[in-house]
C-alpha positions, 0 to 999 in steps of 0.5 A: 745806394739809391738816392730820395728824389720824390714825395708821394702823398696820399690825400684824405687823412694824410693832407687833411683829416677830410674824412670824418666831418669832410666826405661823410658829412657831403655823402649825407648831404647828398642823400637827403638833396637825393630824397634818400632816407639813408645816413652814414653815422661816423661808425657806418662810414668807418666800416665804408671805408674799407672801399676806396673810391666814392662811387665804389663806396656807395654801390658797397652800401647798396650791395651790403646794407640796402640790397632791397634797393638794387636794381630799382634804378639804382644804376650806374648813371645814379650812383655817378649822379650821386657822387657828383652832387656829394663831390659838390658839397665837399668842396663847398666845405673846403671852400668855407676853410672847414678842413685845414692841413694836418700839423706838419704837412704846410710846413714838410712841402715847404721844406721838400721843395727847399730841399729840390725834392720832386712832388706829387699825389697818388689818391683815389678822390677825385681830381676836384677834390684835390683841386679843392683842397689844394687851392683853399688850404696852400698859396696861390699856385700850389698846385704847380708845386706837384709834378704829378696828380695821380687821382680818381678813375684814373687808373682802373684798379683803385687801392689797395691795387698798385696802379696809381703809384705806378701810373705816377712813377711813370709820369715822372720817370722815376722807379720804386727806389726813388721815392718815398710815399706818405699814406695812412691807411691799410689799403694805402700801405698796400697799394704802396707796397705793391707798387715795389716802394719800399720806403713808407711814412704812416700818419694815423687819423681817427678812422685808421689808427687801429689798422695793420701797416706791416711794412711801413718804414714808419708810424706816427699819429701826425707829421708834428710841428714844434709845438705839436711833436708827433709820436710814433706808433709802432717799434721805431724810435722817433728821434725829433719833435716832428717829421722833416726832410732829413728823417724821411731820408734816413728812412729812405736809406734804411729801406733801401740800403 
């Protein structure tokens, strides 16, 4: 029976519901900084977000919506360029506290490292994002508590690609029955299972709660806290308020056997 030693945590929308009212409102900012006449309400960006990654996102809207634009200096320096200023103004609302922790996540790190569990990210946003977010929503020195930062262009093949999973398993030593990952989107679920990682914890956020997360071990709307339950989504029974270490150890088991 393989033994639960690492938590793989995805960032945007399973840390902190940065989504919505965090990228979106920085890539908007962006644009108009850019002299750019372009706006991602909340719907727009709930369809972008089928392409991971910022850049990838922006040149989706310039192939899909703006093909009229392409290539009248819309290269890959601009895009880069663009991202780079949108990146700036993110972590200047994380900066001013306007993007807290989700309910539960504070309180299941504490909880994993009081238990010895190994730690790590595996995002597509970038490394300053995590930083950012990081360092203005946990204690002084909570980024020594992940072992690994898997994020941004790190890996070639952003998700739903495998790549950065496995690039952080093997920063770490460790195999797919190892760890259990912490996602919340389709793209996230399938870069899970593709990189051979059977057990899955699914918090929804606003954007992706209507996604397909076949092969998720478990669903929920929120990590949950004790005055906050969280509530399963999909066959699985939730049988506690919130999701804490032992749970994610059953599922660890269940998955694995």
């Amino acid at each position: 029976m393989s033994k639960l030693q690492a938590l793989l945590f995805d960032v945007d929308g399973t840390l902190a519901d940065t989504e919505r009212d965090g990228h979106r409102v920085a890539f908007n900012q962006a644009f108009a900084d850019a002299g750019l006449d372009w706006h991602w309400d909340e719907e727009l960006y709930g369809r972008l977000l089928a392409v991971t990654g910022g850049k990838e996102r922006i040149r989706h809207f310039l192939a899909d919506y703006r093909p009229d634009l392409k290539p009248a200096g819309m290269d890959d320096d601009f895009v880069a360029g663009l991202h780079a200023s949108k990146t700036d103004y993110y972590t200047r609302l994380l900066g001013r506290g306007e993007i807290p922790l989700r309910p539960g996540v504070r309180r299941l790190l504490d909880e994993a490292r009081a238990a010895g569990m190994r730690l790590a990210i595996a995002t597509t946003t970038t490394p300053e994002n995590v930083t950012a977010l990081l360092e203005h929503t946990l204690p002084e020195g909570a980024m020594e508590w992940f072992e690994v930062i898997a994020a941004g262009d790190i890996v070639p093949n952003k998700k739903p690609a495998p790549d950065i999973f496995v690039w952080a398993m093997e920063q770490m030593g460790l195999a797919p029955e190892d760890c259990l990952a912490l996602e919340d989107s389709a793209n996230g679920v399938k870069s899970v299972l593709g990189a051979g990682i059977r057990s899955l914890l699914v918090t929804t956020n606003g954007y992706t709660r209507d996604d397909d997360f076949t092969g998720a071990s478990l669903v929920v709307d929120q990590l949950g806290e004790p005055d906050s339950p969280a509530r399963a989504l999909d066959h699985h029974a939730l049988n506690r308020p919130y999701v804490d270490v032992p749970l994610l150890q059953e599922l660890h088991q269940q998955a694995w056997g």
